[in-house]
C-alpha positions as a LaTeX table, in Angstrom:
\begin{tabular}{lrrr}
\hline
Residue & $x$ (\AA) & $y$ (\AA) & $z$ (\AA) \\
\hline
Unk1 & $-25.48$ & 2.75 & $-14.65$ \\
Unk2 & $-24.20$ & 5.12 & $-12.37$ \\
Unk3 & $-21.41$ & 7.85 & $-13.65$ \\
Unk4 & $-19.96$ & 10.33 & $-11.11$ \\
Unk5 & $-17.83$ & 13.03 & $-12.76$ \\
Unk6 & $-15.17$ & 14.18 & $-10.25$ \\
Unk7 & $-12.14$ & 17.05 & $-10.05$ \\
Unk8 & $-10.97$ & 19.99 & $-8.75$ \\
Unk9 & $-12.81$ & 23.63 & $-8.33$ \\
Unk10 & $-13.49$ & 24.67 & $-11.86$ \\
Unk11 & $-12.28$ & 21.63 & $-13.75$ \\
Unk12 & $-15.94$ & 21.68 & $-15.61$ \\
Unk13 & $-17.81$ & 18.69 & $-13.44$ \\
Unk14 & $-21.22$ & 20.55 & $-13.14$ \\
Unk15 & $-21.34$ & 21.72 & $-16.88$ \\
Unk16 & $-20.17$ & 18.11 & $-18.19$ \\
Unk17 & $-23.00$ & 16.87 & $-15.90$ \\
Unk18 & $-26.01$ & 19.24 & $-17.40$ \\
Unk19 & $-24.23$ & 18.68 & $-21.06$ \\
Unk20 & $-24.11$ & 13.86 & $-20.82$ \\
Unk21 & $-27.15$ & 14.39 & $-19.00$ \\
Unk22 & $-28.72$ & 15.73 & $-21.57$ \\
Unk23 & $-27.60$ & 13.76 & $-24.27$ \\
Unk24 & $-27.81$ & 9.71 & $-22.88$ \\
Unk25 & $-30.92$ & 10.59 & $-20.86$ \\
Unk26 & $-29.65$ & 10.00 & $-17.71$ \\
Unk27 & $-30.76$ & 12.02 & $-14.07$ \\
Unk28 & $-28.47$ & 14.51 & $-12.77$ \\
Unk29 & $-27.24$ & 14.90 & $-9.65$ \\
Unk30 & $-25.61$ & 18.59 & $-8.61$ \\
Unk31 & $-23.59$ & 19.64 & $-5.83$ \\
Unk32 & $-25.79$ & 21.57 & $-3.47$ \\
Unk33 & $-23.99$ & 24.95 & $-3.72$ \\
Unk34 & $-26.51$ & 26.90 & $-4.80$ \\
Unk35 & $-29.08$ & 26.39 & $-1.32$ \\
Unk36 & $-25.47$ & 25.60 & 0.73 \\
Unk37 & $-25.91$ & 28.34 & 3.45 \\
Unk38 & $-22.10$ & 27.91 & 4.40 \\
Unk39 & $-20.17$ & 28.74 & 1.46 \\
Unk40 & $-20.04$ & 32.79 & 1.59 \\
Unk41 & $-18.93$ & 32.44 & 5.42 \\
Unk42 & $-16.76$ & 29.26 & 4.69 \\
Unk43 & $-14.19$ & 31.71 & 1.37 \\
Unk44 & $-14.37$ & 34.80 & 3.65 \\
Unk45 & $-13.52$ & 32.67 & 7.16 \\
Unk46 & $-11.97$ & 29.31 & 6.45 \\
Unk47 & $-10.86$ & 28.12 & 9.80 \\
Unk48 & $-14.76$ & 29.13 & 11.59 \\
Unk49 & $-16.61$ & 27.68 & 9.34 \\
Unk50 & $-14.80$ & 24.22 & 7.78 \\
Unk51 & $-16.44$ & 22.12 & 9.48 \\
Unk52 & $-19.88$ & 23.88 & 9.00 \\
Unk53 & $-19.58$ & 23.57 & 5.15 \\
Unk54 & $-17.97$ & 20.17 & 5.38 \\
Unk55 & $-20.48$ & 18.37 & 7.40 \\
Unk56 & $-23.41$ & 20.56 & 5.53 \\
Unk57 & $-21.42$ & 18.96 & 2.08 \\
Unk58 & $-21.64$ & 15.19 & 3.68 \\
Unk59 & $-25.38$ & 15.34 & 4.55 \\
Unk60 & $-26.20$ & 16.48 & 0.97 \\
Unk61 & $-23.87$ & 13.83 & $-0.82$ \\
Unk62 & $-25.30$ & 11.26 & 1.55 \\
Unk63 & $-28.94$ & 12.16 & 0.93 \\
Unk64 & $-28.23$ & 11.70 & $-2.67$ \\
Unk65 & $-26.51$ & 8.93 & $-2.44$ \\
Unk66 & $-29.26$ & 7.12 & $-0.44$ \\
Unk67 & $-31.41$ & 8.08 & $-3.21$ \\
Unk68 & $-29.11$ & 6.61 & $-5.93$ \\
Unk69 & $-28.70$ & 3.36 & $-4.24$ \\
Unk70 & $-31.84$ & 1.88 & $-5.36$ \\
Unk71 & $-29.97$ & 1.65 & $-9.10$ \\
Unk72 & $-33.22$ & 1.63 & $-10.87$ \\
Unk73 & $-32.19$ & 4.80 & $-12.90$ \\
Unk74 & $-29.20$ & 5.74 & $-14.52$ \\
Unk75 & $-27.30$ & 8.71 & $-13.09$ \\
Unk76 & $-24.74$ & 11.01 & $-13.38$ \\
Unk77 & $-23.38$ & 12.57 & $-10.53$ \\
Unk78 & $-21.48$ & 16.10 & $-9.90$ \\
Unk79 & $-18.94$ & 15.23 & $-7.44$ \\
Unk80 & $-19.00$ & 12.26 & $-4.86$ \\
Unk81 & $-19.19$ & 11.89 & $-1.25$ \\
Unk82 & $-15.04$ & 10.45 & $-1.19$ \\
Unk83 & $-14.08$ & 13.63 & $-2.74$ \\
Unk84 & $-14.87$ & 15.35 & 0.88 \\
Unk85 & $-13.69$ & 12.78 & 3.04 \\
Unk86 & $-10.35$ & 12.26 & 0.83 \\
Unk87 & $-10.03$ & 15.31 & $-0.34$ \\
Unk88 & $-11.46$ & 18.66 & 1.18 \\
Unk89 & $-11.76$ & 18.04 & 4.88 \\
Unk90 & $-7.84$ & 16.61 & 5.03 \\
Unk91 & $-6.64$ & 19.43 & 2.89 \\
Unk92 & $-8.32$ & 21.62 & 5.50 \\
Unk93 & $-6.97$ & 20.37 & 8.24 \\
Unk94 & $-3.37$ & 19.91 & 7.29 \\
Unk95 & $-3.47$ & 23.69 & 6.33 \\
Unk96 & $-4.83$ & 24.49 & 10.19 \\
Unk97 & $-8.12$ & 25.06 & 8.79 \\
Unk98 & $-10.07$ & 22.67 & 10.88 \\
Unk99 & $-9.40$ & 21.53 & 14.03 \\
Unk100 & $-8.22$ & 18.17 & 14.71 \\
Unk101 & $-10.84$ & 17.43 & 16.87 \\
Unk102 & $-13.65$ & 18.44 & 13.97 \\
Unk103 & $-11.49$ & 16.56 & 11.89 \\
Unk104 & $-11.89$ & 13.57 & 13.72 \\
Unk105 & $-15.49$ & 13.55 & 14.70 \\
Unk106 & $-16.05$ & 14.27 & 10.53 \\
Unk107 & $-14.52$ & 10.98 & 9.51 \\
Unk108 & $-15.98$ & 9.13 & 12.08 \\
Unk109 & $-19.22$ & 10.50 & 11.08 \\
Unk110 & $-18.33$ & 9.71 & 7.25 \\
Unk111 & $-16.78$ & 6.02 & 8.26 \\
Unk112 & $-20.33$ & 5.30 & 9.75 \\
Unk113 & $-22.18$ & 6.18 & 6.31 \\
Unk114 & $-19.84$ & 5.05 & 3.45 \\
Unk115 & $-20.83$ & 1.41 & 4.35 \\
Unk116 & $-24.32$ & 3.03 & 3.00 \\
Unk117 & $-23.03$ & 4.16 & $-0.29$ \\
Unk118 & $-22.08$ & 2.21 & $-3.35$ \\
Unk119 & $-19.39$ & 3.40 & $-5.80$ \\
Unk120 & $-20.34$ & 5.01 & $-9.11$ \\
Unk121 & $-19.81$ & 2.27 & $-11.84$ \\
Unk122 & $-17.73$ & 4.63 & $-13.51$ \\
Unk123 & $-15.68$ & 7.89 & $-12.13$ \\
Unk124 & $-14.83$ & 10.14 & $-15.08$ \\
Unk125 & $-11.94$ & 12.59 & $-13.45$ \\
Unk126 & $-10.79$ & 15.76 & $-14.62$ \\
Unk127 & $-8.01$ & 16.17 & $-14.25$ \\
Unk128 & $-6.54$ & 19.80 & $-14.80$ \\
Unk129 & $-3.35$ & 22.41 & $-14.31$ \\
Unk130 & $-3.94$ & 25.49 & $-11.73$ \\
Unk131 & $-3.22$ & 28.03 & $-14.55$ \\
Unk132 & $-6.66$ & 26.45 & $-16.63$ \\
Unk133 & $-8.55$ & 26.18 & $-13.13$ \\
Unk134 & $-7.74$ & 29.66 & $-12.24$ \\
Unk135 & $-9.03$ & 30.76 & $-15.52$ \\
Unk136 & $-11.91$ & 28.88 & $-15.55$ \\
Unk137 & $-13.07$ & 30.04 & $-12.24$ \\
Unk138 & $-12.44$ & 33.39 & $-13.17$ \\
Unk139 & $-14.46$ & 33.34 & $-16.30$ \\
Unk140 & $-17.72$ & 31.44 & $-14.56$ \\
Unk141 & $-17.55$ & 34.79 & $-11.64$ \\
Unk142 & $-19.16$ & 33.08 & $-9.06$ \\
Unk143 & $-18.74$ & 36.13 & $-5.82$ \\
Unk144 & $-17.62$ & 33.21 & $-3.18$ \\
Unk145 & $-15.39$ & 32.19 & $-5.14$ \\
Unk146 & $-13.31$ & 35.11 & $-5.47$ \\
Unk147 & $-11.11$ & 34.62 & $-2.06$ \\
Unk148 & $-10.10$ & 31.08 & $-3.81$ \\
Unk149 & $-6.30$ & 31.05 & $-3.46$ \\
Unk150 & $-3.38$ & 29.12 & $-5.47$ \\
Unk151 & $-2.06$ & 27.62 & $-2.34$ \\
Unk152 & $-5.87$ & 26.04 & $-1.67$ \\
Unk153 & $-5.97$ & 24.58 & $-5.07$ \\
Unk154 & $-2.55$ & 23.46 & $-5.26$ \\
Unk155 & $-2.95$ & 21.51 & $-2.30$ \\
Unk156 & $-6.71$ & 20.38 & $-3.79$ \\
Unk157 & $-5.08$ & 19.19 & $-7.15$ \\
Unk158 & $-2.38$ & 17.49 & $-5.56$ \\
Unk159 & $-5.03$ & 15.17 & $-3.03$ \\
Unk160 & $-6.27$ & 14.86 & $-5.91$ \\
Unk161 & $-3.95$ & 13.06 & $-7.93$ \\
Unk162 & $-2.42$ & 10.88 & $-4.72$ \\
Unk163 & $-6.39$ & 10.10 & $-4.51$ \\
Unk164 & $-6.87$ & 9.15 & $-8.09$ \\
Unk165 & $-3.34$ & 7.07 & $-8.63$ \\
Unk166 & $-5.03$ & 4.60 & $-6.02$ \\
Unk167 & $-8.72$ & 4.71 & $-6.31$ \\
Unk168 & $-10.37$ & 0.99 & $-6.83$ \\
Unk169 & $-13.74$ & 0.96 & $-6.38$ \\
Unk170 & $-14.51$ & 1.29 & $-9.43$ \\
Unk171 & $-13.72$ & 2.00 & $-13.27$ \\
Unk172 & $-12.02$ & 5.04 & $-13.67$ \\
Unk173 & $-11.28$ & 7.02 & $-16.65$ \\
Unk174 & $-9.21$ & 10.40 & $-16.55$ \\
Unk175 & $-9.71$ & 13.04 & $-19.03$ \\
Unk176 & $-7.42$ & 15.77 & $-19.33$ \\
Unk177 & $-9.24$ & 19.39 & $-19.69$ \\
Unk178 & $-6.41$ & 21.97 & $-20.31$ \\
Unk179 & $-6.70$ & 22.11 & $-23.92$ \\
Unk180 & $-10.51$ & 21.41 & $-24.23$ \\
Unk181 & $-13.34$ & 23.15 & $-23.89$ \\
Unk182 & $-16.50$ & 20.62 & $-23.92$ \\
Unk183 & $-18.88$ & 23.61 & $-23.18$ \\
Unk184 & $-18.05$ & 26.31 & $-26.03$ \\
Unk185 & $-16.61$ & 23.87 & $-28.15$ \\
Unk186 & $-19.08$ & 21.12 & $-29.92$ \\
Unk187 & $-16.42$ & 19.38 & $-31.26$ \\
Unk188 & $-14.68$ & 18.73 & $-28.02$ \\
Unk189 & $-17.77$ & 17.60 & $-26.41$ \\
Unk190 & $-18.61$ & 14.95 & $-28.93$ \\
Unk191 & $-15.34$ & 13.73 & $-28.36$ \\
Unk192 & $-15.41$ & 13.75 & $-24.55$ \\
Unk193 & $-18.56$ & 12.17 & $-25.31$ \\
Unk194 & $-17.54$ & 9.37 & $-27.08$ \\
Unk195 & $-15.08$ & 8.47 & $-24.59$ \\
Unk196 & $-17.58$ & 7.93 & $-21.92$ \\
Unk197 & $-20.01$ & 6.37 & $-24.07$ \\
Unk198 & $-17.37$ & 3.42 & $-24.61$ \\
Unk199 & $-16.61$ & 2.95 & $-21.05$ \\
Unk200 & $-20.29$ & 2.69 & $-20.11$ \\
\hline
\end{tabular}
């Protein structure tokens, strides 16, 4: 079994990841931001160093998802490799962030690995306002993160939603995270908990 949790910045994917890891057993698999050498440069200097941080973001995801393949394991997943090709690296160039001609050679780069990577078996999304995101983001004070703008994550949340309403590889299940809090709150988590547990 293979769970990837997806979402916005700050909807909660790595800390729901650490928290059903822990509790069904299964091996986590984090987005490489800690080790990502691109991501101060990328929030102070968007439009040099997109395409840096994007393709650095596509290696990673396609590492792991090389590794995954074998499906001897169950896994769960922070973020997946459509979330950058769907997602970020359109966002960023439709805001004149990256050029087209980065833009290009990135999706012919990812159209020549996805036919390597098979979809999670289930993608948990979460989905969440900008006011909670803001907050949430805020609260977790990560420095590179402090640049973040609305606009950026308006724009994310809304790719977001066009790319959920017609995802099908996969079962999907969309939980709504404004008015929980699966990290502080026990009693949210069991219940978030229980949700997956009766998809898988």
């Amino acid at each position: 079994m293979r769970i990837a949790i997806s979402g916005n910045i700050g909807a909660g994917k790595t800390s729901l990841v650490k928290l059903i890891s822990k509790s069904l057993g299964y091996t986590p698999y984090y987005e490489d931001v800690i080790a990502n050498p691109y991501l101060d440069d990328f929030y102070n200097h968007m439009e040099r160093w997109s395409f840096n941080l994007q393709i650095y973001f596509l290696n990673s995801r396609f590492k792991h998802a090389l590794e995954m393949n074998d499906g001897k394991k169950n896994i769960i997943q922070d973020r997946t490799i459509y979330e950058d090709a769907y997602i970020f690296a359109p966002n960023l160039n439709a805001m004149g962030l990256m050029p087209k001609r980065d833009y290009e050679n990135y999706l012919s780069l990812f159209d020549t690995m996805i036919h390597l990577v098979k979809a999670p078996d289930l993608l948990v999304y979460l989905e969440s306002s900008i006011p909670n995101l803001v907050n949430k983001i805020h609260k977790r004070g990560r420095e590179y993160e402090k640049t973040i703008s609305i606009e950026y994550l308006s724009r994310l949340n809304e790719r977001y939603e066009a790319w959920i309403a017609n995802y099908n590889s996969g079962k999907l299940l969309k939980i709504n995270v404004d008015d929980i809090d699966f990290v502080e709150n026990k009693s949210d988590y069991n219940k978030v908990l229980e949700i997956i547990k009766k998809e898988i």
